[in-house]
C-alpha positions as CSV (number, residue, x, y, z in Angstrom):
1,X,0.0,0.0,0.0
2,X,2.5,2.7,0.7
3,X,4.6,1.7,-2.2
4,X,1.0,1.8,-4.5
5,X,0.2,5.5,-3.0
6,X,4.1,6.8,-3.6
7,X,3.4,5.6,-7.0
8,X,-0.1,7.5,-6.7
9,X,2.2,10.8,-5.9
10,X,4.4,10.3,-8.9
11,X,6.8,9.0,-7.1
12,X,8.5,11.8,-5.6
13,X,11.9,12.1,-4.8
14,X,13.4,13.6,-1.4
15,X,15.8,16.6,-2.3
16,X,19.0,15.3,-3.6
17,X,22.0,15.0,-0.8
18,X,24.9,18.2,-0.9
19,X,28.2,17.6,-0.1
20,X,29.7,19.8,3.1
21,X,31.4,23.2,2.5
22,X,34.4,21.9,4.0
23,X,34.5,19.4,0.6
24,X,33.2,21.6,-2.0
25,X,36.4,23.9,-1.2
26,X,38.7,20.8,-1.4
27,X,36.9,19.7,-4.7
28,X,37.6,23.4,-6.1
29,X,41.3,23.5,-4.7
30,X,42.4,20.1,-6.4
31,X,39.8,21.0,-9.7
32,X,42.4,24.5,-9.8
33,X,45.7,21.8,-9.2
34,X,44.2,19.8,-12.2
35,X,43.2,22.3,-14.4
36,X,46.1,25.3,-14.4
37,X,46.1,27.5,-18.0
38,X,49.5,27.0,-18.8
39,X,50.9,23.6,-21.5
40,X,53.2,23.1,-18.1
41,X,49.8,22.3,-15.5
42,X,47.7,20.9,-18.7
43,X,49.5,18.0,-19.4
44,X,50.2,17.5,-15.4
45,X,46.4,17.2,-15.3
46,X,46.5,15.2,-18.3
47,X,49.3,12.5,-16.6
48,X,46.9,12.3,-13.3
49,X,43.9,12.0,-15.3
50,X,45.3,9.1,-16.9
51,X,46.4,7.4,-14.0
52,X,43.7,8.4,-11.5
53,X,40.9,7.8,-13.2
54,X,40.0,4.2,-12.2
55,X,40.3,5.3,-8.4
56,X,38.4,6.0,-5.9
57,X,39.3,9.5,-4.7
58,X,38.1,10.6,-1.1
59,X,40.0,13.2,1.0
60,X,41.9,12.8,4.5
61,X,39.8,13.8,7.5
62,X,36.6,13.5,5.8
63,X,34.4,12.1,8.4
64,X,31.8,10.5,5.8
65,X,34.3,9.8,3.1
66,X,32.4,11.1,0.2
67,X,33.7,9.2,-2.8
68,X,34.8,11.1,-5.9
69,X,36.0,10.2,-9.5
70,X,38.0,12.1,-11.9
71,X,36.7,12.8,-15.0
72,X,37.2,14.7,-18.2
73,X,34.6,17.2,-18.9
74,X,33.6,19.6,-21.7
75,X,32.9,22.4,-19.0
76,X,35.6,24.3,-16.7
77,X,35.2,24.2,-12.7
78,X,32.5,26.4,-11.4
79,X,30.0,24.9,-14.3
80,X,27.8,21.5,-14.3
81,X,30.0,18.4,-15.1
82,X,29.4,17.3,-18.8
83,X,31.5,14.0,-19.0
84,X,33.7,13.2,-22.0
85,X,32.4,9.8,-22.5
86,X,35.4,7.4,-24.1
87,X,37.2,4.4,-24.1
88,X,40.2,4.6,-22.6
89,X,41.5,7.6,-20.7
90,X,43.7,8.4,-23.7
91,X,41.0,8.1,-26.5
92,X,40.7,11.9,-28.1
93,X,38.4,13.7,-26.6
94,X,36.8,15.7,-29.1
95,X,38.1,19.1,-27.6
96,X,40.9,21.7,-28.2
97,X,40.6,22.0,-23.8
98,X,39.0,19.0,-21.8
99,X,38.8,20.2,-18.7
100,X,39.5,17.6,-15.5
101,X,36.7,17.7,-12.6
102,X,36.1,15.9,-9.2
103,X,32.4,14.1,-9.5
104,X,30.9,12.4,-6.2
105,X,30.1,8.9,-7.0
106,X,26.8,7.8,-5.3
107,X,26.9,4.4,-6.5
108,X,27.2,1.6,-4.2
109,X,31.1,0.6,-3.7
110,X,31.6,-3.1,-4.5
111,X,35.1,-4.2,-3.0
112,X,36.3,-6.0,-6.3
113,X,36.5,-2.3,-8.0
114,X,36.9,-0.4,-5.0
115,X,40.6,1.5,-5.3
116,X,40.6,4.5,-2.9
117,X,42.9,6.8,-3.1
118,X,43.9,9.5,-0.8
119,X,44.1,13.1,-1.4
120,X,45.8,15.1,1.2
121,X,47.3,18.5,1.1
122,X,50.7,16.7,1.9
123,X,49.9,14.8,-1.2
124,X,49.3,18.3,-3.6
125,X,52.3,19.7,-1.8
126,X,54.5,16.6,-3.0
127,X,52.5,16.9,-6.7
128,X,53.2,20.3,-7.1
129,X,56.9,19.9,-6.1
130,X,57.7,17.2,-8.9
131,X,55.3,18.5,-11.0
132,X,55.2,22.3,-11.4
133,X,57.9,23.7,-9.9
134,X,60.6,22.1,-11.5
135,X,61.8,24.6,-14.2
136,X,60.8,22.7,-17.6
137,X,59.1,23.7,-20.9
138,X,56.3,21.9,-22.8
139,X,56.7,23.3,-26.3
140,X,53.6,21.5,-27.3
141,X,50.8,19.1,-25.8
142,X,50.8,15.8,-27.4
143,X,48.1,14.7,-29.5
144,X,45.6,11.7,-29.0
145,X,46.7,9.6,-32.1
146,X,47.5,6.7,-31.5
147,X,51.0,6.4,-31.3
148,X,51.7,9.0,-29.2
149,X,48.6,8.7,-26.7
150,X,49.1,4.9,-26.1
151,X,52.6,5.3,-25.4
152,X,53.1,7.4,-21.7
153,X,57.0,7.4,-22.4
154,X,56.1,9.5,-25.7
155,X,53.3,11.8,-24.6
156,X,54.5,12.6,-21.2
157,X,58.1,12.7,-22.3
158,X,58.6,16.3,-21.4
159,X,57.6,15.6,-17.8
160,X,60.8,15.5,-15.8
161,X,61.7,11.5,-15.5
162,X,62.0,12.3,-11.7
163,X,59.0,13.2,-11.2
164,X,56.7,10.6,-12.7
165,X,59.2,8.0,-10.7
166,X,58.5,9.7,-7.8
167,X,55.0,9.9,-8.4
168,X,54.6,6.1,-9.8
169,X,56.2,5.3,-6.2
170,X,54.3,7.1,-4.3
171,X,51.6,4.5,-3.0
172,X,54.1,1.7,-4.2
């Protein structure tokens, strides 16, 4: 009976769950880490992206550990999500600029997928020391063709080799 009258209602929702302040601002600080303006901080987010994106991303000290995944996107941070759909992480996505973007995942966890990964500010401090402030240029971004974006050596060459060991040992 009370499923028959919720159906009777037209099966109205309750108001759909926020996350906390105290996340939103540590979604927006790692969405800034991930998506910087310059070909330096584009193809960092680009080497996370494509190394993070099976995880399960959640952030010390929160209470409730509110899941996240990191996805590409056709819209910049401060607008609605709209997820590149693809593949692989290195399929083209379509887009002079895909943009990289922290979405909470809802769905229920199963343990034979479930890959958490921690994101602490000890963890951006380390990032941004082997990532961005190592003095380096990136002439150019590599492209998505096949050659190049199947082959991390090639399309993350001008990443310092230090700092993608140090990052690949990280959690080792």
């Amino acid at each position: 009976e009370l499923v028959r009258r919720w159906l009777l209602a037209g099966a109205p929702d309750g108001p759909a769950p926020t996350l906390p302040a105290a996340v939103e601002r540590r979604v927006d600080e790692w969405e800034r880490l991930l998506n910087g303006a310059s070909r330096k901080e584009q193809l960092v987010g680009r080497y996370l992206y494509e190394h993070l994106f099976l995880g399960h991303l959640v952030f010390d000290g929160d209470p409730q550990r509110h899941i996240f995944r990191l996805v590409r996107s056709f819209t910049p941070p401060g607008q609605p999500v709209q997820i590149i759909a693809s593949r692989r992480p290195f399929d083209d996505p379509g887009v002079d600029r895909p943009y990289y973007r922290l979405v909470w995942d809802r769905e229920t966890v199963l343990a034979k997928t479930h890959m958490p990964y921690v994101l602490s500010p000890q963890r951006m401090a380390r990032w941004r020391g082997w990532f961005l402030q190592p003095a380096y240029e990136v002439a150019r971004l590599p492209g998505y063709d096949g050659d190049t974006a199947s082959n991390p050596f090639r399309a993350f060459a001008a990443i310092p080799l230090q700092a993608r060991y140090r990052f690949l040992l990280d959690d080792a």
